[in-house]
C-alpha positions in Angstrom: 43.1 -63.2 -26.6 42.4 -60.2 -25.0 40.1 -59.1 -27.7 38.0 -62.1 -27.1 37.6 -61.1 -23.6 36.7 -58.1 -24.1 33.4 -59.4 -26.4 32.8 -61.7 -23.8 32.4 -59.5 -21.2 30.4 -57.2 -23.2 28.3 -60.0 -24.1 27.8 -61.4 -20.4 27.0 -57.3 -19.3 24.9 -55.8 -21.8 24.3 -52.9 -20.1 28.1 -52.0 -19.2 29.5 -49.6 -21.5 26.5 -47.2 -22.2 24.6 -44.5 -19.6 22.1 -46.0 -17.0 18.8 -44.7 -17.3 18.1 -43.1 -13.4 14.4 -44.5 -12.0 12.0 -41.2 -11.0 14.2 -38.9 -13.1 12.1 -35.3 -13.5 12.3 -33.6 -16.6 13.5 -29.9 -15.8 11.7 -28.6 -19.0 8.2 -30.0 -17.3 9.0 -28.8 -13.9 10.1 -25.5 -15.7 7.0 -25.5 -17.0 4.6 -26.4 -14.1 6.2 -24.0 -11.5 6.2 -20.9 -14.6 2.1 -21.8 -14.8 1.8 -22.2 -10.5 3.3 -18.7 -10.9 1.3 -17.2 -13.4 -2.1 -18.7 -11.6 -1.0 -16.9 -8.3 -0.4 -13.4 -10.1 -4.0 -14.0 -12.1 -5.3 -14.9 -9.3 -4.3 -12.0 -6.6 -5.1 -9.7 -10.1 -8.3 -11.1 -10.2 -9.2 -10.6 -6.1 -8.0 -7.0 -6.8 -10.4 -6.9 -9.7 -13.0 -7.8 -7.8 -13.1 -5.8 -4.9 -12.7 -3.0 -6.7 -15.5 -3.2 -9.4 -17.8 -4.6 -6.5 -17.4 -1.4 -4.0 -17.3 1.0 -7.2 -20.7 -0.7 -8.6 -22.3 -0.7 -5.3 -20.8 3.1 -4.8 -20.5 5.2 -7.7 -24.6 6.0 -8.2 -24.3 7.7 -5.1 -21.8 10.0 -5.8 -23.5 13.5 -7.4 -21.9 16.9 -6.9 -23.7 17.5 -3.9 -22.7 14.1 -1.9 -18.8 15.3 -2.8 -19.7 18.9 -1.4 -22.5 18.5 1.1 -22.5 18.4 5.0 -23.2 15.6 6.7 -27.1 15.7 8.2 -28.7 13.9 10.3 -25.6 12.0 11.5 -24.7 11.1 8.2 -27.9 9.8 7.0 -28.3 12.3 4.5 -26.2 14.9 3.4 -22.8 14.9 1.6 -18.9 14.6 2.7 -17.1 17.3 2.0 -15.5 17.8 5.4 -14.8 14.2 5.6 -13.1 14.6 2.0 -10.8 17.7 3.3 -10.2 16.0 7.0 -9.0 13.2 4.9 -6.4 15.3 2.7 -5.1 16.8 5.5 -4.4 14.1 8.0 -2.6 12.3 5.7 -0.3 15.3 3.9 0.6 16.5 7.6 1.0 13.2 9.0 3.3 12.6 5.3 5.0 16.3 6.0 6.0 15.0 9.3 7.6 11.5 9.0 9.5 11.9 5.7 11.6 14.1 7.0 12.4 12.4 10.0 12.6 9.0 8.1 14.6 9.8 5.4 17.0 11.5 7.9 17.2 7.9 9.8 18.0 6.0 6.7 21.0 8.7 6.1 22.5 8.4 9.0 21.9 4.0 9.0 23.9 4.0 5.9 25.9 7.3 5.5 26.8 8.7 9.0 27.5 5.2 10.8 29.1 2.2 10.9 27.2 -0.9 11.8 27.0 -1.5 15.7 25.2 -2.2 18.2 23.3 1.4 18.3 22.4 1.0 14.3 20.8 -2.6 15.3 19.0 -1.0 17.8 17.4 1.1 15.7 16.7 -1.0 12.6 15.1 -3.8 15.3 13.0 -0.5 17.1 11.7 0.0 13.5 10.9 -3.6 12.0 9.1 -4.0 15.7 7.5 -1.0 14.9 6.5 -1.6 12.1 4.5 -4.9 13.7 2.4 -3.3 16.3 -1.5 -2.9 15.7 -3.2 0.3 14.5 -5.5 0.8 17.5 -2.1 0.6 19.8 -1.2 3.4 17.8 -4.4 5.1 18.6 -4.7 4.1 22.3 -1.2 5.6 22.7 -1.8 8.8 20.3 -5.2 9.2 22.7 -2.9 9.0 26.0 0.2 11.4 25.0 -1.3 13.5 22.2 -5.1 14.1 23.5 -4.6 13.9 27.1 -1.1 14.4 28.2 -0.2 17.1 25.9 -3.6 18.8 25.8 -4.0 18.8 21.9 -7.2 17.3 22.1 -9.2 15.0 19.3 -7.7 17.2 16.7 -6.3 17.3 12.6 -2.5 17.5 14.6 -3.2 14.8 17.2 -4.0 12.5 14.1 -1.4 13.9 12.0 0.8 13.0 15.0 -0.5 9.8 15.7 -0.4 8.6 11.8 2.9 10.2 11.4 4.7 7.5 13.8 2.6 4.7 12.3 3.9 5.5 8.8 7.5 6.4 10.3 8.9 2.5 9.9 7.6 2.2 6.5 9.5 5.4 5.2 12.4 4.0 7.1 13.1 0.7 5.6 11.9 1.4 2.2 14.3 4.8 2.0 17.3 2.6 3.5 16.6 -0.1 1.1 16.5 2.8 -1.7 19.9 4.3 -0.5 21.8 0.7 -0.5 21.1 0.5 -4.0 22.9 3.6 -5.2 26.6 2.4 -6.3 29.5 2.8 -3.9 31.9 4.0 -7.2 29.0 7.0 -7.3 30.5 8.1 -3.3 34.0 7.3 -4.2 33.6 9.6 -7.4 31.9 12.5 -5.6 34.5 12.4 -2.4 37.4 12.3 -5.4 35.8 15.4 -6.8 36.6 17.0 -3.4 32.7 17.2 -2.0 32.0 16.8 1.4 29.3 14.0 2.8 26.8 15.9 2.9 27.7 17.3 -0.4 27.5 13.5 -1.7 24.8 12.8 0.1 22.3 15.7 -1.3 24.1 15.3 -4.8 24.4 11.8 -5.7 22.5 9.5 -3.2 19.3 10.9 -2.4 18.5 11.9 -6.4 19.9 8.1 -6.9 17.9 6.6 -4.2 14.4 9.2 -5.1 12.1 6.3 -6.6 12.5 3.8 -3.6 11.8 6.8 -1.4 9.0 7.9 -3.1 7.5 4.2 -2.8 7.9 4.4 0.6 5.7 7.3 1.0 3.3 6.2 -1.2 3.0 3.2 1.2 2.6 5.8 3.8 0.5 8.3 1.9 -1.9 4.8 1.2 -2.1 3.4 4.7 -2.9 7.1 6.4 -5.9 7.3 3.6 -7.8 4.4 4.9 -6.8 4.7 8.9 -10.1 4.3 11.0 -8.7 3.1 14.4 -6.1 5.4 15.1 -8.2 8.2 13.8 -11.0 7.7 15.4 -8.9 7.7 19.0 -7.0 10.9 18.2 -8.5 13.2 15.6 -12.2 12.6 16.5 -15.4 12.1 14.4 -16.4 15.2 13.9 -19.0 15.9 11.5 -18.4 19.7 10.3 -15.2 21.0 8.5 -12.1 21.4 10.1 -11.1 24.8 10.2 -7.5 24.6 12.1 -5.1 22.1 13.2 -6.5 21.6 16.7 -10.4 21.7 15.4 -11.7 17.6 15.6 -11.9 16.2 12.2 -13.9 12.3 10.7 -11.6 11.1 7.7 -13.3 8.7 5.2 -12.8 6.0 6.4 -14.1 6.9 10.1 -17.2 8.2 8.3 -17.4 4.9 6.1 -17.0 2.8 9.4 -19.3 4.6 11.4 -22.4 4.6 8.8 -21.6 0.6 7.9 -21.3 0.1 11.8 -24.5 1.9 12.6 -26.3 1.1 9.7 -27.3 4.8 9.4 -27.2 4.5 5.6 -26.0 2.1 3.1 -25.8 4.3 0.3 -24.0 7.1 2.0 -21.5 4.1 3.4 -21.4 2.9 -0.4 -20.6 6.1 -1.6 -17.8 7.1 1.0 -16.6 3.6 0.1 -15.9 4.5 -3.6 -15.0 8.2 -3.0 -12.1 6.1 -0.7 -11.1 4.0 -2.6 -10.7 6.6 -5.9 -8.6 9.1 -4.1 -6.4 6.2 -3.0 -5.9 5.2 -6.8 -5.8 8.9 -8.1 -2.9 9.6 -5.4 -1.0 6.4 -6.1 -1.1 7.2 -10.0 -0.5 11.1 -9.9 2.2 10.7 -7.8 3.9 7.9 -9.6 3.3 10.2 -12.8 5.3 12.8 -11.2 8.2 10.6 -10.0 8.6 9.2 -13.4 8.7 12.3 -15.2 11.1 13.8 -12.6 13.4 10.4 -13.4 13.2 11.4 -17.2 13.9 14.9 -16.7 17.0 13.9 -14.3 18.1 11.3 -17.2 17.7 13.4 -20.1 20.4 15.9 -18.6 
């Protein structure tokens, strides 16, 4: 009896007994699929803008570049002439202005995540840093021109830009070094303080070789962003067309030089040629400089 039921029911309900087939499903494999190729598009495509940009200004750029333009003086405001003290007013702004806010950067990040407990006074600082970090260049410049040139008397000078780029660059090293330290295992601390060594001990010993490659990015970042400056150069270090020969002498970085004969339209080759020059000692400082770091980290591995 209750076996006949049972067929009759499955014969009046077909459907009953097996999964129902959801309307507007997605397949996961497709959607897998379509957001892996959206992905790969976006990289190809920000590759290819990169690709761009940088065989357009070197094809425009490198037939000016000769010996002479990379040792020359500047004549006739740049019309003719080479850029040799724009090429060492460059280096310099940018290692001093480096020299300066690492130290002081790193030494923040130690003391956000080593020497304090989170607070009030540590989100003061980390919110100081990240809105730092948002203000324009040329407030950077107007306010290196006010205290660096005027009030303190340095003048348009190699230190007032080293000054200036130095607290542009600060929130970069910042961040980027306390991100770095984070990422270094609390068991590494624990193992160090068991061993009897004091904080700073741990701190020199196991965090900062631990956390080396993040900082290191973050000075790259730095190193990067003081190479191609113009406005807060031009405000504090000047554009000064013969070589620097001290840290209060006025000094025109590549990119103010670049600016200025593009702005002008003194020369188009000259511009074309400082453009390349620029954008070559960006690339050969990014890559040396990640060459060393790596081989430091295999050096510090094979031990």
């Amino acid at each position: 009896m209750l076996d006949a039921q049972e067929e009759h029911s499955a014969s009046a309900s077909p459907g009953r007994g097996r999964p129902r087939r959801r309307l507007g499903r997605v397949d996961p494999r497709r959607t897998n699929a379509l957001a892996g190729a959206a992905v790969w598009l976006a990289a190809l495509a920000t590759l290819a803008i990169l690709v761009f940009i940088l065989a357009y200004v070197l094809w425009q750029g490198l037939p000016h570049v000769t010996w002479e333009f990379l040792t020359g003086t500047p004549m006739s405001m740049g019309r003719t002439g080479g850029i040799g003290p724009m090429i060492v007013s460059t280096v310099a702004l940018s290692f001093l202005s480096v020299l300066i806010a690492m130290p002081v950067g790193v030494a923040t990040a130690i003391y956000l995540t080593e020497y304090t407990r989170e607070g009030t006074l540590t989100r003061i600082i980390r919110f100081g840093t990240e809105a730092l970090a948002g203000v324009p260049s040329i407030i950077f410049g107007l306010f290196g021109f006010v205290f660096f040139v005027i009030y303190l008397g340095f003048g348009w000078s190699l230190l007032s830009g080293a000054l200036t780029l130095a607290v542009m660059i600060l929130p970069t090293i910042v961040r980027t070094s306390e991100e770095a330290i984070l990422t270094v295992p609390r068991a590494y601390r624990e193992v160090s303080y068991s061993l009897g060594a004091s904080r700073w001990q741990m701190v020199t010993t196991v965090v900062l070789p631990g956390a080396l490659p993040g900082i290191a990015t973050g000075v790259v970042l730095g190193l990067g962003r003081t190479v191609g400056e113009t406005a807060a150069v031009i405000l504090t270090a000047g554009a000064a067309l013969h070589m620097p020969t001290s840290l209060f002498s006025p000094a025109r970085s590549m990119a103010v030089h670049f600016y200025i004969l593009a702005r002008e339209g003194i020369s188009d080759a000259s511009a074309w040629g400082t453009g390349a020059v620029l954008l070559i000692t960006i690339l050969f400082t990014n890559v040396v400089i990640n060459r060393l770091l790596m081989r430091a980290m295999k050096r510090r591995a094979a031990r």
